[in-house]
C-alpha positions in Angstrom: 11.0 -6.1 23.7 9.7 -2.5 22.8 8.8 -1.5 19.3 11.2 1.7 18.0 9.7 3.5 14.3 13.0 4.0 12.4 13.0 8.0 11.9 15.5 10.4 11.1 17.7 11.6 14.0 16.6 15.5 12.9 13.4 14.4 13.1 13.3 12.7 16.4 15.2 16.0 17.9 12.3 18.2 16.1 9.2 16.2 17.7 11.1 16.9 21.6 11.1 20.8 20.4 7.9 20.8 19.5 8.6 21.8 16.1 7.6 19.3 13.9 4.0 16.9 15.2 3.6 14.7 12.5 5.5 12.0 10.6 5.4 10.9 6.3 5.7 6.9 5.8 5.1 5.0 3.2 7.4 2.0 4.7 10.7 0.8 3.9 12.0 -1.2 0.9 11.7 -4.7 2.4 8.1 -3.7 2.9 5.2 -4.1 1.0 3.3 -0.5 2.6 3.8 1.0 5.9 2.0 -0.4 8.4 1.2 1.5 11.9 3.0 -2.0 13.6 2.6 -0.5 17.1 0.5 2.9 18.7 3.4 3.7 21.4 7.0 3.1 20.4 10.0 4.5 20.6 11.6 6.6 17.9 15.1 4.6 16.9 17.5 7.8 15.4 18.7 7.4 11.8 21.0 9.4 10.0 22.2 9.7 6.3 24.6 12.6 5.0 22.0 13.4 2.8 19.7 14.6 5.1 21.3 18.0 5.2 19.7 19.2 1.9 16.5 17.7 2.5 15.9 19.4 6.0 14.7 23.1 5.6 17.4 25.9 6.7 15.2 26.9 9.8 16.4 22.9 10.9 19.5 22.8 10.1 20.7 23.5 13.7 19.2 20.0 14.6 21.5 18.3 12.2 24.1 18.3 14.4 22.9 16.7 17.7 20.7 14.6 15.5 24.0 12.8 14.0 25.3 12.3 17.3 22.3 10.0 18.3 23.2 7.8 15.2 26.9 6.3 14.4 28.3 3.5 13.1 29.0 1.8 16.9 25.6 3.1 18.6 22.5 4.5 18.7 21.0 7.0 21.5 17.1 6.2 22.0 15.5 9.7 23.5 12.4 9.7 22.6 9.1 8.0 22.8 5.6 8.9 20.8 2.0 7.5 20.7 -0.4 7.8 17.3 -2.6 9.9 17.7 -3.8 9.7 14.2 -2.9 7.7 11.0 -3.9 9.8 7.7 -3.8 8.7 4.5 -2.8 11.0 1.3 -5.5 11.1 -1.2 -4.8 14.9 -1.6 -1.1 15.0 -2.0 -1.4 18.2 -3.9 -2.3 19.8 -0.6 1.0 19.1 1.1 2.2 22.2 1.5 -0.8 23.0 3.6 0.7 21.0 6.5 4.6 22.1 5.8 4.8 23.8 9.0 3.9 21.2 11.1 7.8 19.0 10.0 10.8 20.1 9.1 11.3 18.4 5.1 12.0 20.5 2.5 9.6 20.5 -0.2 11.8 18.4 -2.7 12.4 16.3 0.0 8.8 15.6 0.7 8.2 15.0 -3.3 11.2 12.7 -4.0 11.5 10.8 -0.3 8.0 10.2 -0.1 5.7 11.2 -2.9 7.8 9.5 -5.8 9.5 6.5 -3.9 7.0 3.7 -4.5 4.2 5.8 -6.0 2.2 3.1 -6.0 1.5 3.4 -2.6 -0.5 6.4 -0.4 1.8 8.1 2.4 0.9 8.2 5.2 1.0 11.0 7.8 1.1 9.9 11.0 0.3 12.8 13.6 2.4 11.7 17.1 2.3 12.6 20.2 6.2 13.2 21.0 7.6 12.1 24.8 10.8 12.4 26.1 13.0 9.5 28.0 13.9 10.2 31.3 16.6 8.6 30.8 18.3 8.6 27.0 19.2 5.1 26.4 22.1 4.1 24.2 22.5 1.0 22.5 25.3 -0.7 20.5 24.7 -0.9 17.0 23.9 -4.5 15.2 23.3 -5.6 12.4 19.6 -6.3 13.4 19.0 -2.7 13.8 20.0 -2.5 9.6 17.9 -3.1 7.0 15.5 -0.6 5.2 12.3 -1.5 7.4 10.3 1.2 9.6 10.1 -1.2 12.9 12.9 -2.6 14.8 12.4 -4.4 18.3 14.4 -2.9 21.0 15.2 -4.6 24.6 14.6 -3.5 27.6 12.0 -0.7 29.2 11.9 2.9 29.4 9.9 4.8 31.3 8.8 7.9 29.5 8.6 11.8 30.5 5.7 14.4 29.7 4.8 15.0 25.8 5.7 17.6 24.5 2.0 18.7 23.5 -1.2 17.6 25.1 -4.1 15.6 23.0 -6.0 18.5 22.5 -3.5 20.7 20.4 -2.5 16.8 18.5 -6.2 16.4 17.7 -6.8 19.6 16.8 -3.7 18.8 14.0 -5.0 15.9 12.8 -8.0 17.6 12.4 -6.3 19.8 9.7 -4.4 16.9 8.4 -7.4 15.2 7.2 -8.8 18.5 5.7 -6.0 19.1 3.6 -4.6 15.6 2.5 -6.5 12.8 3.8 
């Protein structure tokens, strides 16, 4: 088994462009915080029809191939990524200082992540993006449902150059933790 993050399909398609490097989790309802579960995983596409008003307009080209990774029969797996950092937001005021490095709207970032569970920190996650050599596609079951961040997937992959190299990821977590950590 190979652990997936649960990420929205728009953003999965983003990290293989190389526009977006980093990822906001505070962890799904059935969990009690977010919890970096696994370093290297695969990125398990999710959609919701909402997505299209939280994605900023320079995205919204992504929306479409992002939905077709994510139906109601299956699921297309393209992607792997590795942590290369884990950041927690002490300085959520400073958001918008990393805005250009995903593709959420600022609304989106407030009301998805900030006020959901305010409780707890977010985290951003800075990830070093890979893709497949081969896309995998799964049938969708109902042990892929549920609104957790992990899911266990079968099988291996073997996994293609990333996108951007450790030095320009470091470099961004670098500026992560100057702004919000």
């Amino acid at each position: 088994m190979t652990a997936a993050l649960k990420e929205w399909s728009a953003a999965v398609q983003a990290l293989l462009a190389g526009s977006q490097t980093v990822l906001l989790r505070k962890g799904g309802i059935h969990e009690k915080r977010f919890d970096v579960s696994a370093t290297d995983f695969l990125l398990f596409p999710t959609v919701a029809h909402s997505h299209a008003e939280r994605v900023r307009p320079e995205y919204q080209d992504l929306l479409g191939p992002a939905a077709a990774d994510s139906t109601e029969t299956h699921i297309v797996i393209r992607a792997a990524a590795k942590v290369i950092a884990a950041i927690e937001v002490r300085r959520p005021d400073q958001l918008d200082e990393i805005a250009d490095l995903h593709i959420w709207t600022a609304d989106s970032v407030r009301a998805d992540r900030l006020d959901f569970r305010p409780k707890h920190l977010l985290t951003v996650l800075v990830v070093q993006a890979s893709p497949l050599v081969r896309a995998v596609t799964l049938a969708r079951t109902p042990e892929f449902g549920g609104c957790t961040s992990w899911v266990s997937l079968p099988g291996a992959t073997q996994v293609g150059s990333p996108v951007h190299d450790d030095a320009v990821l470091h470099e961004i977590a670098e500026r992560v933790g100057q702004h919000v950590g």
